[in-house]
Structure formats: structure tokens, C-alpha cells
N, C-alpha and C positions, 0 to 999 in steps of 0.2 A: 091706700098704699099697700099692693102688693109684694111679696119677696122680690118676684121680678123687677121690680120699680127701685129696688132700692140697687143704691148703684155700689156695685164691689160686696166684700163681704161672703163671696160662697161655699167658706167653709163653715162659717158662723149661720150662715142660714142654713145647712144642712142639716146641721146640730140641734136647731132649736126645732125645727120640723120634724124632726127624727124624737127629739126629749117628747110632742105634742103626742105621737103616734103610738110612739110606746108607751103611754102613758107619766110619763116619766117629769110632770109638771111642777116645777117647785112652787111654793107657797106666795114666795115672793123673790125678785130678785130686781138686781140693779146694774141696767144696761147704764155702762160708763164705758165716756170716749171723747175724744178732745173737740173740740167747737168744728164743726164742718165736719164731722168723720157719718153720719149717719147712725147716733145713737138712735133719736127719736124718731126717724122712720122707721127704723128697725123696729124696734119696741113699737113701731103702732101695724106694721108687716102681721108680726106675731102675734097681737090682740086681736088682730082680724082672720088669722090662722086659727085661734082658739074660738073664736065666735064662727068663724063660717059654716052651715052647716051640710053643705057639702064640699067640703076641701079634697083634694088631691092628692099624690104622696109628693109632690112639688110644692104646691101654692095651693091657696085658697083659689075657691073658684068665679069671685068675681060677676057671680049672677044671682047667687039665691039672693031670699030677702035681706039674711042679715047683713051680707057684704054690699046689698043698694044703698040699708041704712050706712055702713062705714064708711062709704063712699065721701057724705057728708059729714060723718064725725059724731053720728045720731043714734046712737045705736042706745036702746034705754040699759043694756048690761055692759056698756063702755061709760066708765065714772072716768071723767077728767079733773086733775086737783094741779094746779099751777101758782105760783106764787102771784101777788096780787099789791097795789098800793093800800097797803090795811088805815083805815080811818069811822069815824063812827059810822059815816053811813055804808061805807062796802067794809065788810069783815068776812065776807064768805065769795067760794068763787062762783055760784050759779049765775051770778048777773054777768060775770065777766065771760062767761061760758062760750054765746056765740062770736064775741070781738075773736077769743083764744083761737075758737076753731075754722076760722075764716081767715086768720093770718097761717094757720098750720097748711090751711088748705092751699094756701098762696103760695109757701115757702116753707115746707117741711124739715129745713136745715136750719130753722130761727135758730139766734142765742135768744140769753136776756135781754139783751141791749133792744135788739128788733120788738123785744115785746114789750121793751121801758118806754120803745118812743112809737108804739101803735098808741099809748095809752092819752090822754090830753095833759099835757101839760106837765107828764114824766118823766121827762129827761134828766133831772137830776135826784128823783126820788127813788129810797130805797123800795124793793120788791122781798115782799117776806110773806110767811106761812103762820099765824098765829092759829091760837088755842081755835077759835071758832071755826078753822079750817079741818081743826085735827077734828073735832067732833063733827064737821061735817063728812070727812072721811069717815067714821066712827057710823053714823045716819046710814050713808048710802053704803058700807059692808055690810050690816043689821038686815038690808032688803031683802028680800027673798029676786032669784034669778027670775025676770019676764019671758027668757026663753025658755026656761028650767035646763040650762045649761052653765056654762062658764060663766062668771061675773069676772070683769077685769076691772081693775083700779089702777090706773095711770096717773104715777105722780111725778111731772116734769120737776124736772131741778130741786129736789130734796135738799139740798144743801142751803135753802132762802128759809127752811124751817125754823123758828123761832125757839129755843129750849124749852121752853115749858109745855107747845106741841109735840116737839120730838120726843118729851115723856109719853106722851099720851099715845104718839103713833107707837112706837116701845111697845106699849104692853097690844097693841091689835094686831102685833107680830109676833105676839108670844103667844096669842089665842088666836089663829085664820080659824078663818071662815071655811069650810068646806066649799070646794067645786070654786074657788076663788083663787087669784093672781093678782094678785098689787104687782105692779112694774114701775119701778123707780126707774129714769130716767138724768142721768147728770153729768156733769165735768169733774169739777173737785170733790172728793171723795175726805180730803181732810180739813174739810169745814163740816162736816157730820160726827154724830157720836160714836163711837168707837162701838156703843155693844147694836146701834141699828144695823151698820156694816156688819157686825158677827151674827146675825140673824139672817139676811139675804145673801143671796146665789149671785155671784158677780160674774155678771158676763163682760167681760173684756170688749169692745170695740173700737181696733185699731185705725190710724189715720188712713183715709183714702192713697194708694196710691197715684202716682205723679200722671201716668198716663189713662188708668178711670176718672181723675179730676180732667183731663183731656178732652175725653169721650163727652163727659157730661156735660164738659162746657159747651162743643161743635152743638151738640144737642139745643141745648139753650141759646145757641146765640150760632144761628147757624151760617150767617155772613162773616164770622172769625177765622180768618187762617190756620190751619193748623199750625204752624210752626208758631204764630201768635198763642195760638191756646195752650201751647207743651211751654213754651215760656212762663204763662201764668202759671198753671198747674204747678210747673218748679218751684216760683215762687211762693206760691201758698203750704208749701207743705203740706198738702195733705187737706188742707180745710176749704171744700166745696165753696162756701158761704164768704169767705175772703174771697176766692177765684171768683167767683159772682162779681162780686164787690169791682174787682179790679175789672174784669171785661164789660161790665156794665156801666163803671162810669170813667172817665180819661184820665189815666195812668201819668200825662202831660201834665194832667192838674196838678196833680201831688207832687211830681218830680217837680216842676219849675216851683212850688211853695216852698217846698224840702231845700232846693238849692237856695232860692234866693234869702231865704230866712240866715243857712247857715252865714252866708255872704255877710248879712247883716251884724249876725253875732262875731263871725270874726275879725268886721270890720269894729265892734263896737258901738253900732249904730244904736242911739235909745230909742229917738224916735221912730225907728223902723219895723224895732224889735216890738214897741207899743202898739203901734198899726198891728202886724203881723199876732199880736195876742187876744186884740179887739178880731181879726179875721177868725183868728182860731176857737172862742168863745162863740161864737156862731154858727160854727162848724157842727154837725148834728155828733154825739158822744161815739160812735160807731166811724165815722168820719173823721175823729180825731185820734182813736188808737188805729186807725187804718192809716195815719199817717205817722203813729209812731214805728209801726209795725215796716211802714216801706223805708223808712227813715234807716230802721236796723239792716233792712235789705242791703239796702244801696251804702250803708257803713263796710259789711262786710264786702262787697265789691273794692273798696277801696283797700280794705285792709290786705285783698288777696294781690291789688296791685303793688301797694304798699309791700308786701312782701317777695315782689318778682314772681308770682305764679300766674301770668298772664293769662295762662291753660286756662284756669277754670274760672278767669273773668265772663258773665253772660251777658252783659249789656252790649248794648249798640247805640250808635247817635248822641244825640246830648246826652244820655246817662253814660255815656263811655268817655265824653270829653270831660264830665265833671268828675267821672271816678280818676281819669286820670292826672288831672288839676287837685285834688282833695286831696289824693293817698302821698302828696307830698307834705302834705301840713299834720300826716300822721307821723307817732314815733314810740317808741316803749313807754313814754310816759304820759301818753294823753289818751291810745288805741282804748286800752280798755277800762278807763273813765267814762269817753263817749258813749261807748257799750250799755255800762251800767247806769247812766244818766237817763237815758232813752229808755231802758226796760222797765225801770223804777218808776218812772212819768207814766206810761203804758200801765203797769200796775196799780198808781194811783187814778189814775182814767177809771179803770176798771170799778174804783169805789168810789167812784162817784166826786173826785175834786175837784175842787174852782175850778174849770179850765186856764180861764185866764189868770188866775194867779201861780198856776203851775208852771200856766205857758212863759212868764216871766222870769221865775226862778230858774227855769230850764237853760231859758235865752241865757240867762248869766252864767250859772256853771256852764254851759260847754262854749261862752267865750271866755272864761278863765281859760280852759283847758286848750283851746286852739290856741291861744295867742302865749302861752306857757306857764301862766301863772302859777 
């Protein structure tokens, strides 16, 4: 992953090229950015800025040795620490080392979710960082550099760190290493300790915008219309990794699930609603907040029908017949219940709950709230 690779961003790669040249390295810091913004390519752009050893005043140069080794993610002064399903026989991440770097290689925009369900049989299990982690970090800062250069230590998703690790990581931030870079990499920032945040260099990394989520998509899926792909891109806000999602697999799918579900809960239907819970339990974790996620889409189309600004309705076809059908069964006392039903289910996705027992409770409040209860 070079600068140039990573898509948008070119004031924030300036800067970090610019901090490399002037010397001007921090110790440690922590690229944060919302899911699809290009945290984690960046931060691995920059690891391989700091390792190449003939770079540019642009880019790394993508030929010496060290950048053949980046290439695959090999490099012996590139430390990867990723969170892990911790249990007696896996407690550390070298085993999990090449699965990690073979999905990064795949799809450099992973969240958790992608890396919950590369794993066998992960899907509903937590990903955390314990103590054997932190002292394997602990191990491989202690090494002396292979290059007798930079040593980077890339820690994806800091925030899976377990307490009694994030002590330990604490104090190897209050003592670096010389000629060393730990790179935190994460989303939520306030599931972390408050004094490891006051120790690292927060580099801000903001949502892609609408029309680089565009580019990138024509790129990737180069039989996509552009007016198809400026549509996703909208829709995603900003997160590559959703726009994937959605130009990669049928938009039809979700939309005719999302309608006919609702159909069912405001018809009251149980047996439909039970089907429809058994469908959604099967559905892969990432597949089921991607249908929370479209669900708020297509709420807010209706709310903007619902409120006469036809203007900045974007659907077409059946999602315009059913936004138009729907935003009658909206009103000041249900609009922003449904809202908050669907982002709170979406949030509970998120940590991992019963699907289908959510999917159930779901079904029911937001047929209380269609039918007025």
C-alpha cells in the first residue's frame, strides 16, 4: 500500500510525508477514522514510508527490498498486533499472523466484522487483546531493528484491548523504544483509556468523500454506471467498505427483505415475522447491520416524503413506490421511534446479539409503532 493507493486524503498524506522528512516522527500515534474512511491503509502507506529505503519526497518507492517485502506484509521490522479470539490454545497473534495479512491484502478497508467472520466459526465471538498480547508487543519492541532502521508496531483496533493489557501497553508508552513507531489504528476512541489517548499523536482521518467513494468504486467494479456508483457513494457516507458491500452484492435483495418484513410487522403477521427472524439469523453479522444500515436509508427517504420535500428524495423504482406508500404511515409520533429502533438494533449487531432474538423484538416494537400503539 502506497500513498498513491490510498484513495483521497491528500492533505493528510502531505503531512505525514512531510512529519517522515523532517524528521519530525512521533513515538506513537493513533490513526482514527470511521469504518471505510481509510484509516488502516493509511497507517500501513506510512509504515512503508518509514521502512522504504529509498523513498521519494512523494511516496515510497515501491522497488527496493523493503517495499518487495511490504508488498506482502513481511517485512521482519513491520510488528502486526490485531485483536484475536483469545482461548487457551491461541493467546498470542503470531499464529494468526498470516490469515490477518492475506485478508488485509484482499481488502485493505476490513472492519472487525470481516475479520470476525474470516476466522472459523467466529461469528458471534468476542475479538479482544489480552495480557499475552500486550507482552507479546512488549517481546517484539525489546528487538533490536533487522534493518538497523525504523521499527514500526501496527496495532489494528486498540480499543479490543483488554484492561489489564492496556496497563501494560501504558507503561511501553511511557518508555519508546528509540528509532520506533507504534501505529494505532481504530474507530472508537472512547472505549480506550483516557491516559493511552493522552500519550499518542492523533491523526484524524476523515470520511471519504461522495465522489472518491465514486472513483473507487468505477475502479473496482468497472461494469458499474457511473450514475449507479455516485448513487452508492451517497448512500454510504463516506464508508468505502459499505459501497463495496452494496455494488458487490443486490441492493434488490435488501430492499425487497426491508419492504416485505416491514409489510409483515405492520400487518402483524407472527408467522412472517418468525420466518423473516429465522432468514435474518443466517444472514452473515455484517449482512445484518448492512440491512440495518439500509433500513435507516430508506426510513429517511420516506421521512423526506413524508415531509413534502420531494427535492431531495433519491430513489427511483420500487424504492420510490414504497418510499411513497410508507411515508403515509409516518407521523410525529412514530418518525423518530422507527429511527431509534433500527440504530439501537444496529448497535446491538454490533456486540454481538442473538440475531434472531433481536430480530424479534425489533419485529414487535416497530409494529407497535406503525399500527399506533
Amino acid at each position: 500500500m502506497l500513498f498513491q493507493s490510498v484513495i483521497g486524503h491528500a492533505t493528510l498524506k502531505a503531512k505525514l510525508i512531510g512529519n517522515v522528512r523532517e524528521g519530525r516522527v512521533p513515538h506513537a500515534q493513533f490513526f482514527l477514522g470511521p469504518r471505510g474512511s481509510g484509516a488502516l491503509p493509511l497507517a500501513l502507506a506510512y509504515a512503508r514510508y518509514l521502512l522504504c529505503t529509498e523513498r521519494s519526497a512523494s511516496d515510497s518507492c515501491g522497488e527496493c527490498p523493503s517495499c518487495k517485502q511490504l508488498d506482502k506484509l513481511t517485512h521482519p521490522d513491520l510488528h502486526l498486533i490485531f485483536p484475536i479470539f483469545l482461548n487457551e490454545k491461541s493467546k498470542t497473534c503470531d499464529p494468526h499472523t498470516p490469515a490477518w495479512r492475506s485478508l488485509v491484502l484482499k481488502e485493505p478497508y476490513l472492519d472487525d466484522t470481516l475479520w470476525r467472520e474470516e476466522q472459523e466459526g467466529g461469528d458471534n465471538k468476542q475479538l479482544r487483546m489480552g495480557v499475552d498480547i500486550a507482552q507479546e508487543i512488549q517481546r517484539k519492541l525489546s528487538m533490536k531493528s533487522y534493518s538497523g532502521g525504523w521499527k514500526v508496531m501496527l496495532i489494528w483496533l486498540p480499543e479490543f484491548v483488554d484492561p489489564t493489557a492496556a496497563n501494560k501497553l501504558l507503561k511501553l508508552l511511557e518508555e519508546p523504544e528509540p528509532n520506533t513507531a507504534i501505529v494505532m489504528v481504530g474507530h472508537n476512541p472512547e472505549l480506550m483509556l483516557s491516559t493511552i489517548l493522552s500519550r499518542v499523536q492523533l491523526v484524524k482521518v476523515p470520511a471519504l468523500g461522495a465522489l472518491e467513494v465514486k472513483e473507487a468504486l468505477q475502479e473496482r467494479f468497472p461494469d458499474l454506471k457511473g450514475e449507479d456508483a455516485l448513487t452508492i457513494a451517497v448512500r454510504s457516507d463516506g464508508d468505502l467498505l459499505e459501497a463495496t458491500a452494496m455494488a458487490g452484492k443486490s441492493e434488490e435483495e435488501l430492499f425487497v427483505l426491508f419492504r416485505d418484513w416491514l409489510r409483515a410487522c405492520y400487518g402483524n403477521k407472527v408467522a412472517d415475522i418468525n420466518e423473516f427472524a429465522e432468514h435474518f439469523q443466517k444472514m452473515g453479522r455484517e449482512r445484518q447491520k448492512a440491512l440495518m444500515r439500509y433500513g435507516l436509508y430508506l426510513i429517511r427517504q420516506c421521512v423526506m416524503q413524508w415531509q413534502r420535500v420531494s427535492a431531495l428524495v433519491t430513489v427511483s423504482g420500487g424504492e420510490q413506490e414504497f418510499v411513497q406508500k410508507f411515508a403515509n404511515l409516518l407521523n410525529e409520533h412514530n418518525v423518530e421511534g422507527i429511527r431509534q429502533e433500527l440504530e439501537t438494533a444496529h448497535g446491538h449487531l454490533e456486540r454481538n446479539a442473538n440475531p434472531k432474538l433481536l430480530f424479534v423484538d425489533l419485529s414487535y416494537r416497530l409494529t407497535a409503532l406503525l399500527r399506533g400503539r
